[in-house]
Structure formats: C-alpha cells, structure tokens
C-alpha positions in Angstrom: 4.0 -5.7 13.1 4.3 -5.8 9.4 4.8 -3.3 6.6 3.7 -3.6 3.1 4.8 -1.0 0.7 5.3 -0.6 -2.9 9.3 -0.6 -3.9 10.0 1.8 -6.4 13.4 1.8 -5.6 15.6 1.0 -8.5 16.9 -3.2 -8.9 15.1 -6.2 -9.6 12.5 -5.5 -6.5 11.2 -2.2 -8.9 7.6 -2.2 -9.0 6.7 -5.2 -6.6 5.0 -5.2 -3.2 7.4 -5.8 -0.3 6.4 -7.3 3.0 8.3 -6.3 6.1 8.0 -8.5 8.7 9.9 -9.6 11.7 11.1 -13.2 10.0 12.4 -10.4 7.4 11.7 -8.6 4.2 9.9 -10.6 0.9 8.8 -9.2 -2.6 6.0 -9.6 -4.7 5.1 -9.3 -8.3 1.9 -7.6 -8.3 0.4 -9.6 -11.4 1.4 -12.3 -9.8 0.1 -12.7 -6.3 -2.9 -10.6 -3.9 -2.1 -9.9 -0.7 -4.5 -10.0 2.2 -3.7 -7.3 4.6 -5.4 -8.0 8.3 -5.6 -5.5 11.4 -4.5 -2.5 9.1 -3.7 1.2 9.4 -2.3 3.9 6.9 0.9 5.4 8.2 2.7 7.9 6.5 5.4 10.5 7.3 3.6 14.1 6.6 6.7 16.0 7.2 8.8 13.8 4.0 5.9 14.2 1.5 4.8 17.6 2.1 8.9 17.9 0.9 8.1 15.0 -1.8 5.2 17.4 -3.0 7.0 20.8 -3.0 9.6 18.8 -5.1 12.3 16.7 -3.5 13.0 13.9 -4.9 10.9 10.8 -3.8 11.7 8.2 -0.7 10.1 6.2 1.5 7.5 7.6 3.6 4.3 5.5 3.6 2.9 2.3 4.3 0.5 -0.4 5.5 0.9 -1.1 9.2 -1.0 -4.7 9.4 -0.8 -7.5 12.3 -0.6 -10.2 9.0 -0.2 -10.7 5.8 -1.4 -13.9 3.7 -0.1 -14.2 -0.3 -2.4 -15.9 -3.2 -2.5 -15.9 -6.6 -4.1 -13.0 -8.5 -7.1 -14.5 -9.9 -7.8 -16.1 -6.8 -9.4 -12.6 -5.3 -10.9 -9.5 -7.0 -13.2 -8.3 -9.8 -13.6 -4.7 -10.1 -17.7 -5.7 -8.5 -15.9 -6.5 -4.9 -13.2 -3.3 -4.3 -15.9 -1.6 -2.2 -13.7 1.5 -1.4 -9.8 1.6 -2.8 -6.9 3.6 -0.9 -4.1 5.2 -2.5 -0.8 6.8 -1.9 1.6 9.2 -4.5 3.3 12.4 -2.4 3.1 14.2 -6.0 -0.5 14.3 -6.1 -1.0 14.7 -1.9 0.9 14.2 1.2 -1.1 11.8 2.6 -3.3 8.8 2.0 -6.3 9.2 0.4 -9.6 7.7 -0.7 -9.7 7.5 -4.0 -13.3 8.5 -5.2 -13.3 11.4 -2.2 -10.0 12.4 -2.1 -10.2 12.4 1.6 -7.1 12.4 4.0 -7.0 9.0 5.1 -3.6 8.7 6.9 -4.0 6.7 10.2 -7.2 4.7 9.2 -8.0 1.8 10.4 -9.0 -1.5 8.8 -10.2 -4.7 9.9 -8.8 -6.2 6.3 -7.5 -4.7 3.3 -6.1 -7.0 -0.4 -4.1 -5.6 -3.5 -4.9 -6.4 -6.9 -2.2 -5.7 -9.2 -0.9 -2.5 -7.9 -4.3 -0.9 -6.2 -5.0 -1.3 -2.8 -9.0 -1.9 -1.3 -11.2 -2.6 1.1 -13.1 -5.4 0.3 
C-alpha cells in the first residue's frame, strides 16, 4: 500500500507531496507535478488531531491510503471545470477529513481515483 501526505515538516521536503511506498519514500513539488491517486481511502488518526485541535502542536496524523500512484506534470490534468468534489485535511479547523463544500466527516472514504493540483486534493 502507499501513502501520500503533505510534508510540513521543516527541511527542503517543506511543503511538497510525499509518496510512501514500499520501493521507499519520494517528494513532490506541488506546482510542479499532479499525482493520480488509484484505489483510495482517507485515514486519519482521530485520537492525534482531536489533541492537534484542542492545541498540541501539529504531527503526522493523516493520509491517502491508495494501491498506486502515477506522477505528471501540472498542466497535464486539471482546470477548476473538472474537480467534481475536493477533500481536505487541517486538524486546526477539524479532526478529520472533510468535504470541502459540506464540511462532512469524510475519514475512511473510499475512492476509485483521486489527483492533486497544486496543493488541493479531488475527485475527478
């Protein structure tokens, strides 16, 4: 199985995608690449963020769970016309996934394919 998560950790991996994978870990520039995310679900650690939200200080505690993961360039994918439905994650706001226009608890959802543009993540 692989993980994709945004590093926010501090270093020269701040603010890129990485891809967890068994042949090992790989990072991303966001403006750079779109990753297509196939056979996805929405995992998070409830028990961390709830802490993240009453005010700890952030750490990992979320990602996307996916069977693979295929890298292009950026402007080979999305307008804002395709992103049917976008997902999102921040333990400040919620401790758990949600659907951005609903606000809906989405941890655990299942997805037959999910891409990134830049740093949002959608259904296409």
């Amino acid at each position: 199985m692989t993980k994709v998560r945004f590093h926010l950790a501090s270093g020269e991996n701040y603010m890129k995608w990485q891809v967890k994978s068994p042949a090992g870990t790989t990072y991303y520039d966001p403006h750079e690449v779109s990753l297509h995310m196939i056979g996805c679900k929405l995992r998070n650690q409830r028990g961390t963020a709830e802490r993240i939200l009453a005010g700890e200080n952030k750490t990992v505690c979320a990602w996307v769970e996916c069977k693979s993961v295929t890298v292009h360039p950026s402007d080979s994918y999305a307008t804002v016309g395709d992103i049917k439905s976008a997902v999102s994650y921040n333990p400040r706001k919620f401790p758990h996934w949600f659907d951005k226009l609903s606000l809906e608890d989405i941890d655990n959802k299942e997805y037959n394919s999910l891409r990134t543009w830049s740093r949002l993540i959608y259904q296409p």
